[in-house]
Kinemage of the C-alpha trace (Angstrom):
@kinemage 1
@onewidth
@group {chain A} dominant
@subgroup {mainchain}
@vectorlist {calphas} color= white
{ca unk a 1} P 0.000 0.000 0.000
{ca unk a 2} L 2.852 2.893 0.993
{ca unk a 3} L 4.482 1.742 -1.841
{ca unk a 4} L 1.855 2.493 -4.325
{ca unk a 5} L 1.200 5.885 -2.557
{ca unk a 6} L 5.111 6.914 -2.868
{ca unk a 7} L 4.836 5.952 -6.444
{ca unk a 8} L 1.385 8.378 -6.908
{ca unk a 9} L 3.081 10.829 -5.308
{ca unk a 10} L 6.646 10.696 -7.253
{ca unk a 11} L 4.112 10.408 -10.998
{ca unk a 12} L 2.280 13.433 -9.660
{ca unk a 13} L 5.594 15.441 -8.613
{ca unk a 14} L 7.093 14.382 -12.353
{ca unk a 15} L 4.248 15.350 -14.261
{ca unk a 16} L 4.264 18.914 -12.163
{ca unk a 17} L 8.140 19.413 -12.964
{ca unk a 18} L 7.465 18.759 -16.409
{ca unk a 19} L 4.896 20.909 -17.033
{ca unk a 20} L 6.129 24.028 -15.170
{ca unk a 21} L 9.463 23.029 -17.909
{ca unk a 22} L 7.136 23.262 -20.646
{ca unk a 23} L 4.893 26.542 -19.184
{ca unk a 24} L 8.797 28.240 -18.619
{ca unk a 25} L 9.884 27.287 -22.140
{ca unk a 26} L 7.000 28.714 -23.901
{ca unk a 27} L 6.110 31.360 -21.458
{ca unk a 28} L 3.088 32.092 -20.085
{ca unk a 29} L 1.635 34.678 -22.090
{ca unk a 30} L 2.713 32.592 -25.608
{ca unk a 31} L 0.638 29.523 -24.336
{ca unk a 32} L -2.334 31.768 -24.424
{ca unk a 33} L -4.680 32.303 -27.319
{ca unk a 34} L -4.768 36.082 -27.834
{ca unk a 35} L -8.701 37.125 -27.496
{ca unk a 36} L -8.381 40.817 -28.147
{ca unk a 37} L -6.092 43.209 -29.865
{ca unk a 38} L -4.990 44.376 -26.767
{ca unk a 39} L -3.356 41.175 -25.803
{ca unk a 40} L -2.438 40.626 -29.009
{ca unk a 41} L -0.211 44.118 -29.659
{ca unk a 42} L 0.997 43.717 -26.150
{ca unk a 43} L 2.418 39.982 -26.409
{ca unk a 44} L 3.852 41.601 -30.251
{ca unk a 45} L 5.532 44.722 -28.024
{ca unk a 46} L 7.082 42.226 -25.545
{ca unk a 47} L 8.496 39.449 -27.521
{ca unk a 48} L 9.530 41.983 -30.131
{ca unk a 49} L 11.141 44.079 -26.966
{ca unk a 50} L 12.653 41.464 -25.132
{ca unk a 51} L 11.874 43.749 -22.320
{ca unk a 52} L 11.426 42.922 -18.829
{ca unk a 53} L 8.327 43.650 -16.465
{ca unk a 54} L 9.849 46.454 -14.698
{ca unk a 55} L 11.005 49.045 -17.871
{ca unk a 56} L 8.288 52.199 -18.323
{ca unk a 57} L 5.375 51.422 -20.450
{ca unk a 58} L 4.994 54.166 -23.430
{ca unk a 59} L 2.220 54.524 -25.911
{ca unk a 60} L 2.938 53.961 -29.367
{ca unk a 61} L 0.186 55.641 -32.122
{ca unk a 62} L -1.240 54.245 -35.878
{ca unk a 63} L -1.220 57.643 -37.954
{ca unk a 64} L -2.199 57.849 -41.623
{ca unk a 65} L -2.475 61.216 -43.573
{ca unk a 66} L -3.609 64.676 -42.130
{ca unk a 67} L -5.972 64.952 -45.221
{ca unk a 68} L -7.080 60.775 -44.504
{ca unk a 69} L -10.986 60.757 -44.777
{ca unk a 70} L -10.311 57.445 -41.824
{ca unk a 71} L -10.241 58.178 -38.252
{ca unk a 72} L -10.905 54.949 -36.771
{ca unk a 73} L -8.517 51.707 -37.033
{ca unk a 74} L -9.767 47.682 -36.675
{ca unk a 75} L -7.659 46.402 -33.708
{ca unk a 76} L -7.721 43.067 -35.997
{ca unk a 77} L -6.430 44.585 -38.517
{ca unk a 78} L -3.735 46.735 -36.345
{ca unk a 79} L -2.846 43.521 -34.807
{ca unk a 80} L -1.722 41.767 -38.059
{ca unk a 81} L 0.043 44.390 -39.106
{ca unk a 82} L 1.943 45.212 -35.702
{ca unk a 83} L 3.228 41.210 -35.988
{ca unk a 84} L 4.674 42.087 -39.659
{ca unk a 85} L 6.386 44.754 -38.126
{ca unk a 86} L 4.996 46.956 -41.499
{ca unk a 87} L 2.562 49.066 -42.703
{ca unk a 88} L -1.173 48.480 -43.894
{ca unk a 89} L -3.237 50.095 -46.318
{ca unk a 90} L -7.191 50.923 -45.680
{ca unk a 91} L -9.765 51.920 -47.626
{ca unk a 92} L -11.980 54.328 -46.026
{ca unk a 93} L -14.665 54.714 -49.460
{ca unk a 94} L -14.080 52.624 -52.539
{ca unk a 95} L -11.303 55.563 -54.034
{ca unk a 96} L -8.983 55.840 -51.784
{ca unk a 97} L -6.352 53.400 -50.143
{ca unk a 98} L -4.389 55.248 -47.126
{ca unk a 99} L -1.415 54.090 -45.136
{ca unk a 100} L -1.462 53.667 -41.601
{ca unk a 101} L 1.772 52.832 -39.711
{ca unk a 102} L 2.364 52.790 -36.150
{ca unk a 103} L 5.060 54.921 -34.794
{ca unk a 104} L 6.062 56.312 -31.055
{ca unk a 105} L 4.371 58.703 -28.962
{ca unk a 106} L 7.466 61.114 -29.048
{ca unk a 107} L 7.596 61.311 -32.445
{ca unk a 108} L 3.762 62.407 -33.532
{ca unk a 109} L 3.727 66.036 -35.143
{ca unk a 110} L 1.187 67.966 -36.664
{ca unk a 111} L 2.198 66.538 -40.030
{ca unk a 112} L -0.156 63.112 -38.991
{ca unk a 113} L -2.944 62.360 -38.238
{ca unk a 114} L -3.506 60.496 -34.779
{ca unk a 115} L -6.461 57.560 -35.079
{ca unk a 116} L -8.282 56.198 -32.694
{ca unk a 117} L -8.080 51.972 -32.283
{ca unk a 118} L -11.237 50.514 -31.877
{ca unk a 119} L -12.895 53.863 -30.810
{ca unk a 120} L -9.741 54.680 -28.181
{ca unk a 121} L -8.298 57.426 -28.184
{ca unk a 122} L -4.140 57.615 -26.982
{ca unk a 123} L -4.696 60.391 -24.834
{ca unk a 124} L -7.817 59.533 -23.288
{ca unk a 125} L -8.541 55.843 -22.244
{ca unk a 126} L -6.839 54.102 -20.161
{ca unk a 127} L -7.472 50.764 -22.338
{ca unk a 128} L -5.601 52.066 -25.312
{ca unk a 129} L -4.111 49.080 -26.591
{ca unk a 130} L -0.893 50.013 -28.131
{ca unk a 131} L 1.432 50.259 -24.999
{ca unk a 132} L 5.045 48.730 -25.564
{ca unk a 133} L 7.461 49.063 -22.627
{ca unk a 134} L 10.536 51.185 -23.244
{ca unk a 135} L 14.171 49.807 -24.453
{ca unk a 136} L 15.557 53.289 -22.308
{ca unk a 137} L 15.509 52.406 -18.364
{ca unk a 138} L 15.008 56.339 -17.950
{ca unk a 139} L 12.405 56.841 -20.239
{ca unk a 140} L 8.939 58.371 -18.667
{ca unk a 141} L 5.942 56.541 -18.708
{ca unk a 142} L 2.688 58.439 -20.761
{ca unk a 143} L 1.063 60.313 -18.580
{ca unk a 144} L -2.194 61.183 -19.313
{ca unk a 145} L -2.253 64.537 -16.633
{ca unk a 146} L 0.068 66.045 -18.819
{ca unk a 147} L -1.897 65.802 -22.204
{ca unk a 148} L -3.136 69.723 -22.870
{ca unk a 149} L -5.785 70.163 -25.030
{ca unk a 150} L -6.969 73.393 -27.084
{ca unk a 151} L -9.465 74.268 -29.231
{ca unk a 152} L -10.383 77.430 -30.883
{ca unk a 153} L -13.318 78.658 -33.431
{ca unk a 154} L -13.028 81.614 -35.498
{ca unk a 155} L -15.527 85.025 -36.422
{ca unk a 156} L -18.179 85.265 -33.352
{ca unk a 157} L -20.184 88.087 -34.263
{ca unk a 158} L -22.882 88.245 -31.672
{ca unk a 159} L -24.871 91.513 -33.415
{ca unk a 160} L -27.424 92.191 -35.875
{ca unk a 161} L -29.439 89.295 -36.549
{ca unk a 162} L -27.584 86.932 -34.096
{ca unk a 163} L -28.658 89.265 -31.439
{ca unk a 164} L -32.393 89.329 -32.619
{ca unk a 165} L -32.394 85.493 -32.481
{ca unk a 166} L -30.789 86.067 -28.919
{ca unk a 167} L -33.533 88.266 -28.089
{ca unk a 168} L -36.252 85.624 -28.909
{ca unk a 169} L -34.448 82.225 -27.532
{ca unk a 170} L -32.464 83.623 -25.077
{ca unk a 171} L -28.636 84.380 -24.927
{ca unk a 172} L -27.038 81.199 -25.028
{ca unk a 173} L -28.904 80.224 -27.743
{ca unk a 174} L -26.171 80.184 -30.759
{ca unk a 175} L -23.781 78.052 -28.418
{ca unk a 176} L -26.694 75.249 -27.632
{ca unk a 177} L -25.081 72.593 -29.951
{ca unk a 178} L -21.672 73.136 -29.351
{ca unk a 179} L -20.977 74.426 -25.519
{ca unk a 180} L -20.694 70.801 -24.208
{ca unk a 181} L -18.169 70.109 -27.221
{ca unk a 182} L -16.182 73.652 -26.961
{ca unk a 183} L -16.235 73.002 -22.567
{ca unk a 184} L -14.151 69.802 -22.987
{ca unk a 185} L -10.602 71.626 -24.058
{ca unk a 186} L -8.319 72.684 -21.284
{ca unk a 187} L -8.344 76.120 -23.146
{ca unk a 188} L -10.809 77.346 -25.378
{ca unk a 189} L -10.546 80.427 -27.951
{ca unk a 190} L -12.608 82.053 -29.926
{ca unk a 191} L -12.736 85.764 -31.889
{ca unk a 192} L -15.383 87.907 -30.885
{ca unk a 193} L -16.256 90.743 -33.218
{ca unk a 194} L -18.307 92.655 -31.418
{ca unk a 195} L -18.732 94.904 -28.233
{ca unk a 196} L -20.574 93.817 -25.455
{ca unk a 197} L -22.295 96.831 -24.153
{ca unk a 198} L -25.800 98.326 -22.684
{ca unk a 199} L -24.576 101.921 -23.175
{ca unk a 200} L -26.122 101.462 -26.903
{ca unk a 201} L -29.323 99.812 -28.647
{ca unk a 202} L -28.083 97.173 -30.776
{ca unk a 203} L -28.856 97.501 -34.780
{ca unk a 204} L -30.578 94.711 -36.359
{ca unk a 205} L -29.169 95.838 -39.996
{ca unk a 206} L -25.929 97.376 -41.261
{ca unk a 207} L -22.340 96.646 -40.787
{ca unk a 208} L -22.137 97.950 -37.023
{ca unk a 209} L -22.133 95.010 -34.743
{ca unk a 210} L -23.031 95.810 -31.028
{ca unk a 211} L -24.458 92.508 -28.232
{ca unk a 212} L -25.861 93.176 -25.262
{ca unk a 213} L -23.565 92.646 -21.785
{ca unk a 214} L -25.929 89.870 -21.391
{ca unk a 215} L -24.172 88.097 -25.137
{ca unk a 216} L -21.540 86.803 -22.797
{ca unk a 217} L -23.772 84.207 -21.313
{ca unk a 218} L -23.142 81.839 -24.605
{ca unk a 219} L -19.412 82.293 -23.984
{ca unk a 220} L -19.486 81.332 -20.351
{ca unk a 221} L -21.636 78.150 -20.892
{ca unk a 222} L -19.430 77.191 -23.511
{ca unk a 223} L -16.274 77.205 -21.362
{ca unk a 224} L -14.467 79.666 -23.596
{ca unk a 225} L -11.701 81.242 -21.617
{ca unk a 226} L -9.742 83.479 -24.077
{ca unk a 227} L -11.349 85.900 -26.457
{ca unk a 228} L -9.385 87.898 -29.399
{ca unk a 229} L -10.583 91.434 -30.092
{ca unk a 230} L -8.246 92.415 -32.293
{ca unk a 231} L -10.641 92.702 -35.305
{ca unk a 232} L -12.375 95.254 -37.223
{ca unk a 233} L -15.742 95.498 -35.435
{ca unk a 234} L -14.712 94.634 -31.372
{ca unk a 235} L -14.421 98.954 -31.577
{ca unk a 236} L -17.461 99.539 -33.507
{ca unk a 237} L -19.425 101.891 -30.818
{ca unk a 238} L -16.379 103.899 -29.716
{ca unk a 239} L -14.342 103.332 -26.900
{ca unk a 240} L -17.689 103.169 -24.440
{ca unk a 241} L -18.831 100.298 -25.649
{ca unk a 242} L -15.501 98.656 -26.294
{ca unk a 243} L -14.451 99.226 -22.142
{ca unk a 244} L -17.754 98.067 -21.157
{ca unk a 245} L -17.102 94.151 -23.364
{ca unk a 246} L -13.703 94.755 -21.393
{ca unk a 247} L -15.810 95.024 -18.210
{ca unk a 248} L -17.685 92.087 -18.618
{ca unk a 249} L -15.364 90.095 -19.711
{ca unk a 250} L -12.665 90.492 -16.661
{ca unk a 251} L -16.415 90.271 -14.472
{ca unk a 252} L -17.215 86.614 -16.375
{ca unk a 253} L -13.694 85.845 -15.871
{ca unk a 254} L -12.865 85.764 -20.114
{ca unk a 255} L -9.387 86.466 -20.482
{ca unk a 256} L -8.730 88.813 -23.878
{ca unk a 257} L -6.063 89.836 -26.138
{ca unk a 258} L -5.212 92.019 -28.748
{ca unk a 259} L -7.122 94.767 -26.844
{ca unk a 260} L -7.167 97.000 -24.482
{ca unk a 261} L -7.376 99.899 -22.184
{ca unk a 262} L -4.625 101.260 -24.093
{ca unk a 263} L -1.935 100.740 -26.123
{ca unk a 264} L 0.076 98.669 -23.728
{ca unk a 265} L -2.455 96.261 -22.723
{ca unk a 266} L -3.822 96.041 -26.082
{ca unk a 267} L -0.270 95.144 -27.257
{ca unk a 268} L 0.926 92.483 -24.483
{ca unk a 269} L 0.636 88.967 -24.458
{ca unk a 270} L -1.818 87.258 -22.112
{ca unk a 271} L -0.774 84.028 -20.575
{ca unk a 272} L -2.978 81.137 -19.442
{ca unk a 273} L -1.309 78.753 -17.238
{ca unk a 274} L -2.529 74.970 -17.715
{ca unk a 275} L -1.064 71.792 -15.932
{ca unk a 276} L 1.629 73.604 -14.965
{ca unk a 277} L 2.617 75.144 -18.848
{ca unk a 278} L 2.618 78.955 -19.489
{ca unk a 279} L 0.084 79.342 -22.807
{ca unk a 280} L 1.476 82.709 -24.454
{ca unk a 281} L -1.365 84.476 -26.627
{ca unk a 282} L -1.031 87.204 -29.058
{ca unk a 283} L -3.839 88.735 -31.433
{ca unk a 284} L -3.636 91.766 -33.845
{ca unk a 285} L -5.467 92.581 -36.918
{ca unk a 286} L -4.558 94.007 -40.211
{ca unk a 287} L -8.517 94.725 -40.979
{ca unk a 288} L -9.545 98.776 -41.742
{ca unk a 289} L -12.591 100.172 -39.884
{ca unk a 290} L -11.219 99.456 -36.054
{ca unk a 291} L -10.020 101.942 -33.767
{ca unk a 292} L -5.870 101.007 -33.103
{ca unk a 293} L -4.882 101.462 -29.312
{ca unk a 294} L -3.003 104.311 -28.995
{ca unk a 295} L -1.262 105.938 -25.755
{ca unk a 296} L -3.624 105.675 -23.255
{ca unk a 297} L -6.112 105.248 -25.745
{ca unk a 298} L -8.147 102.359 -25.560
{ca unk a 299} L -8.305 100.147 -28.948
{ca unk a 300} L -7.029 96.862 -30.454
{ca unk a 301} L -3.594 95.908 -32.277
{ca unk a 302} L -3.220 96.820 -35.567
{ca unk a 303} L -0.642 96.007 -37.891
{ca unk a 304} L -0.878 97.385 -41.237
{ca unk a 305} L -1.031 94.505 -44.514
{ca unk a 306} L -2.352 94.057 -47.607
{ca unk a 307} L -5.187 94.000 -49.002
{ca unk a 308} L -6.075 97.182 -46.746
{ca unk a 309} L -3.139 98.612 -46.536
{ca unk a 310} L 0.694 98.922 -47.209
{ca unk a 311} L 2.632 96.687 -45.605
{ca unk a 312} L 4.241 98.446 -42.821
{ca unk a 313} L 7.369 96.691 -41.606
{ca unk a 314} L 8.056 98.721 -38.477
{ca unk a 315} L 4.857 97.389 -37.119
{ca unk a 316} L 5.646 93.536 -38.512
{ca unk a 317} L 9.199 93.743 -36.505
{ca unk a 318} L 7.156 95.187 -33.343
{ca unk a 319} L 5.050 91.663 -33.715
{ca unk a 320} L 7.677 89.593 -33.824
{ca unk a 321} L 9.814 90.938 -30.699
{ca unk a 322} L 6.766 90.454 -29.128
{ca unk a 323} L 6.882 86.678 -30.050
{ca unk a 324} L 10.307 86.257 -29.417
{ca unk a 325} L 9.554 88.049 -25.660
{ca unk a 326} L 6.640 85.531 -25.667
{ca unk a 327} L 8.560 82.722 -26.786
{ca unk a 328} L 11.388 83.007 -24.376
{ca unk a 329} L 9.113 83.177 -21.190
{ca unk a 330} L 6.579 80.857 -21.726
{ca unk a 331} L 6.215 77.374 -23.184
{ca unk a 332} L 3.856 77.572 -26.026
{ca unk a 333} L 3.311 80.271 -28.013
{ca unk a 334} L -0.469 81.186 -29.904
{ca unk a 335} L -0.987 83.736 -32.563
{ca unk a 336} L -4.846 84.907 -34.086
{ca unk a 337} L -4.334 86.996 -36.936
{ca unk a 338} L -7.696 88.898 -38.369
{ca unk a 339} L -6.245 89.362 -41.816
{ca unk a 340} L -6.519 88.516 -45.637
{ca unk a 341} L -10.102 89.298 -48.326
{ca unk a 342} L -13.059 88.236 -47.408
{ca unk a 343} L -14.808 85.152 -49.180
{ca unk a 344} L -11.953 84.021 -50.426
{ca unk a 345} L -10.642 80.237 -50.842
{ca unk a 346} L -6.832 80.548 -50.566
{ca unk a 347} L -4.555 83.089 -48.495
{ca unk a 348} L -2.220 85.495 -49.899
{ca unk a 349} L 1.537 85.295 -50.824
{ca unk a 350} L 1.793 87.740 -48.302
{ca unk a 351} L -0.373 86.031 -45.615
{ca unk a 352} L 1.845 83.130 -46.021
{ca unk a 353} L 5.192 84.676 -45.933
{ca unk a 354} L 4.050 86.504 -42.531
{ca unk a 355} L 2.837 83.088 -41.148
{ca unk a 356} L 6.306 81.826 -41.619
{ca unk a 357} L 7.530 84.962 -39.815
{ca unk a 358} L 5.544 84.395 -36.949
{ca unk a 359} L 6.486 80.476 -36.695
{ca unk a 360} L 10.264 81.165 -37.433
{ca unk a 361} L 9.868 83.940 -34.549
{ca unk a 362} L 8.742 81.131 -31.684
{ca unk a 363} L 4.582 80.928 -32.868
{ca unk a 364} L 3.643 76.921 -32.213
{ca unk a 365} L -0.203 78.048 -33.931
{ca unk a 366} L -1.180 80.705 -36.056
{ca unk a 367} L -5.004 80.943 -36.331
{ca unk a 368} L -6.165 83.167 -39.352
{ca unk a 369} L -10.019 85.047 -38.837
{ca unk a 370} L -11.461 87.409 -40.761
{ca unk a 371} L -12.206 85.782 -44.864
{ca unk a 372} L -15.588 84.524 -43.312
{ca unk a 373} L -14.992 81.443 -45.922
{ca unk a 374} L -12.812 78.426 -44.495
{ca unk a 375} L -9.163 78.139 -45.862
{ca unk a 376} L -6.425 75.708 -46.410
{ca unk a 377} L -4.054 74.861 -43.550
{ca unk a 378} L -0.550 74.457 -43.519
{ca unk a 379} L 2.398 72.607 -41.761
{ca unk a 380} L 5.723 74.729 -41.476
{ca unk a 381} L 8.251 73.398 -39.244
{ca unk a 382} L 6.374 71.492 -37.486
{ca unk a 383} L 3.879 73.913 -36.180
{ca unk a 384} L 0.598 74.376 -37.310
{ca unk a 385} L -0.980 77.029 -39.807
{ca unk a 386} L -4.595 77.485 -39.761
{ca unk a 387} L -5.403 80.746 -42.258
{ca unk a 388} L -8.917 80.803 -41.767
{ca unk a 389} L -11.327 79.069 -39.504
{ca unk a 390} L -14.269 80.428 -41.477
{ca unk a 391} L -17.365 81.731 -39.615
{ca unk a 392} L -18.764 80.734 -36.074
{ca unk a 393} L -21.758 82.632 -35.028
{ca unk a 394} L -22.753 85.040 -37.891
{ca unk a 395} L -25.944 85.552 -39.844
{ca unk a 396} L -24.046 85.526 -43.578
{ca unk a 397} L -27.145 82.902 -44.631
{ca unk a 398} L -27.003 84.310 -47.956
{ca unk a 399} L -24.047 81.735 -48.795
{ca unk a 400} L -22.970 78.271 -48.261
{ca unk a 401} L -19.375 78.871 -47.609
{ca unk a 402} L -20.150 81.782 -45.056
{ca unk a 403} L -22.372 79.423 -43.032
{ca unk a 404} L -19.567 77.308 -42.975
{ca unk a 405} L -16.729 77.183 -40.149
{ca unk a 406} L -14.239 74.579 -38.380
{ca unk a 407} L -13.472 74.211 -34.594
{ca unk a 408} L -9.574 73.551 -34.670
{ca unk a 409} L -8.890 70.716 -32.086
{ca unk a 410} L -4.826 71.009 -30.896
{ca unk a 411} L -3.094 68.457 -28.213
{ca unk a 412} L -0.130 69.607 -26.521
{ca unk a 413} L 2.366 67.043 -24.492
{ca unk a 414} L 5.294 67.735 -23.219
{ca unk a 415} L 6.543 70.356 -24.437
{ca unk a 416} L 5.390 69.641 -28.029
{ca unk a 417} L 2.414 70.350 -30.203
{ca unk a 418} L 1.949 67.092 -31.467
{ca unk a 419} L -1.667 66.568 -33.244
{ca unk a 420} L -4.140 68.981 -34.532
{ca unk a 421} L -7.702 67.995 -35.705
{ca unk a 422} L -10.628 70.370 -37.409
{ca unk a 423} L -13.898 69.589 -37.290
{ca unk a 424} L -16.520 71.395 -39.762
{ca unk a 425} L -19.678 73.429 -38.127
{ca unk a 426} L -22.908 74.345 -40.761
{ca unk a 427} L -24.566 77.711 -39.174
{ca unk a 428} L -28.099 77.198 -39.291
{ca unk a 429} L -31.542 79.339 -38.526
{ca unk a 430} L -28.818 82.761 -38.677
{ca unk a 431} L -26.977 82.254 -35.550
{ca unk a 432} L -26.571 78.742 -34.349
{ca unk a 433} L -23.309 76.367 -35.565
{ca unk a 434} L -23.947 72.876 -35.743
{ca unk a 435} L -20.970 70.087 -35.679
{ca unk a 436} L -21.634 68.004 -38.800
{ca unk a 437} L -21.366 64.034 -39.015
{ca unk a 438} L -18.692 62.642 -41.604
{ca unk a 439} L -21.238 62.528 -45.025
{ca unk a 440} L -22.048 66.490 -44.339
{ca unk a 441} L -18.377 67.216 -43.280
{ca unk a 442} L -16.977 65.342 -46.411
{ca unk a 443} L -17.418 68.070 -49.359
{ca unk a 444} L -16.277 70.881 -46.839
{ca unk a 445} L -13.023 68.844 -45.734
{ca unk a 446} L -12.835 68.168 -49.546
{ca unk a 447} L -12.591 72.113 -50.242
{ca unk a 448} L -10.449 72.267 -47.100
{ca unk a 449} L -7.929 69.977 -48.440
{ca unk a 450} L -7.847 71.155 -52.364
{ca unk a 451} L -7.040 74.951 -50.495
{ca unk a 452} L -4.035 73.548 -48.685
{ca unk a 453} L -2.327 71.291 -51.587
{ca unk a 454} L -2.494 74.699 -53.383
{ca unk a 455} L -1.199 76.423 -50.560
{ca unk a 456} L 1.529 73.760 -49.911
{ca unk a 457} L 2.373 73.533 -54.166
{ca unk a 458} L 5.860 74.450 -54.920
């Protein structure tokens, strides 16, 4: 009888031995059938790696084209093409075949665009599959508190007919489909052309723009925390007017630039500290009809250009000191510009060789307001060009392309910008901007695109 049991017991201790032999030859993890893409790019990372348990775990990203029509990636198909260590091509319609490779956090620009895998986004969930761990023992881990986001719309014009529609369905009423979306960013910018005052009676016709104090309300709910006013109708009723919007702006707590009490304040960078990072932001505007800062004057920033005026190159050096000041004493550095024709689909020579004077002089974004029609965008060392963002809130219903407008999405991390998105708005009923799904979107990121290949043509 014992010896039977001895020999039980020395089968069952064999059989153990050899199959903890087997589970450390194989490993673990290879003996297991891969059930999601997760598992699947993470077993890929680690054999691939060779890297031990302990090393920092770092997000890697599947890009395609900034102009791609896709946005979303199969984790299947991510998967296979992760274990062939190459790239895959995807057709988003039946015309077009786009590239998608997978490259490191730390080295997404501008120039890509960042897709989601599976409908997760790399800087938001925490289930984002594509998480290698690092060959560099002193490399940080991604760290999702640090991502900074921005976004920023273009002409707000809260007068004439907007302010009629106001009148009837209350103040907040041209914001109602896009404050939740605009309240998300860290930051959020927008130009407002026009005063904010109760000192006047607000026209319902002509090219003089005034709100009532009580316009601010659709700023506030939609978490917008800068405004520019350097334009050509934030002045419109005289400097009463204009130091009342100032008024109820520092009241709502609306930071603004590119205007001022006078010339100092309407010249002078305002900073916005986020996460720790200093958020430089200058705004001037090249537009006849406004009322320029002067002395102790109160006013906006102009700069004289063409089409309005002669270029004036004592003002364009005094814009970019100011960046350079900017740039040396904070960490990212943002530049509105109400410039260029109206209704117009591409910007000017001119336009473009000053937005390459304000990158080369420390800008990380140039926003371009003003044409009322969307433009193309541009990447110039990195940084991002935007020349026109097209309208926001403005009652120009007589045309299709001055109903339309983008919200520019921007994601800062480290101390990088490293992906901008736009996202097309339709203004509908004279005063209300509606985010359109991908079949209404498609013709006006069509246009978008065809503007910035011409823009970006030798």
């Amino acid at each position: 009888m014992n010896k039977i049991f001895y020999t039980a017991i020395f089968i069952v201790i064999i059989i153990a031995l050899s199959a903890l032999y087997l589970l450390n030859l194989f490993g673990l993890e290879a003996a297991k059938k891969p059930n999601s893409v997760k598992t699947a790019l993470k077993l890929h990372s680690e054999q691939k790696l060779g890297a031990s348990r302990s090393k920092a775990k770092k997000r890697r990203v599947a890009v395609t084209r900034l102009s791609s029509e896709l946005d979303n990636i199969n984790g299947k198909e991510l998967s296979r093409m992760v274990a062939s260590g190459g790239q895959t091509t995807i057709s988003p319609t039946n015309t077009i075949i786009d590239t998608v490779t997978v490259i490191d956090l730390d080295q997404l620009t501008p120039e890509y665009k960042a897709l989601t895998i599976d409908g997760l986004s790399v800087w938001d969930d925490t289930d984002y599959p594509l998480v290698v761990e690092a060959n560099n023992p002193n490399e940080e881990e991604f760290d999702k508190s640090k991502v900074i986001k921005m976004t920023a719309v273009g002409d707000v014009i809260l007068g004439r007919t907007v302010y009629r529609k106001m009148a009837e369905k209350g103040f907040t009423s041209p914001f109602s489909n896009v404050a939740a979306r605009l309240s998300q960013a860290d930051i959020t910018m927008a130009d407002l052309e026009c005063p904010l005052s109760d000192s006047f009676t607000p026209p319902i016709h002509g090219m003089n723009f005034l709100s009532p104090r009580k316009g601010v309300e659709g700023l506030v709910a939609s978490g917008i925390d800068i405004v520019g006013l350097a334009n050509n109708h934030s002045t419109n009723f005289g400097s009463k007017a204009f130091l009342d919007t100032l008024d109820v702006l520092n009241e709502n707590k609306i930071a603004y630039v590119g205007g001022g009490a006078n010339e100092t304040e309407a010249k002078s960078s305002k900073v916005l500290t986020v996460k720790g990072k200093k958020f430089a932001f200058l705004n001037f505007n090249s537009i006849v009809g406004d009322m320029a800062a002067k002395g102790n004057s109160a006013g906006d920033w102009h700069v004289n250009l063409p089409p309005w005026s002669k270029t004036d190159q004592k003002q364009i050096d005094e814009t970019l000191n100011a960046i350079k000041t900017a740039r040396t004493n904070n960490d990212f550095v943002i530049v509105m510009v109400h410039w260029g024709q109206e209704y117009t689909r591409d910007p000017s020579q001119e336009m473009k060789s000053l937005a390459h004077q304000l990158v080369d002089a420390g800008a990380d974004l140039v926003i371009g307001t003003h044409p009322h029609w969307i433009q193309g965008v541009e990447i110039y060392k990195d940084k991002f060009i935007a020349y026109s963002l097209g309208n926001f809130v403005f009652d120009q219903e007589w045309s299709i392309e001055t109903k339309q407008g983008m919200i520019l999405d921007a994601v800062f991390y480290g101390n990088r910008l490293v992906n901008v998105s736009l996202t097309p708005v339709l203004i509908e009923d004279f005063h209300r901007p509606r985010i359109l799904g991908k079949d209404e979107a498609k013709p006006i990121m069509d246009t978008l695109w065809q503007s910035s290949r011409r823009i970006n043509a030798p």
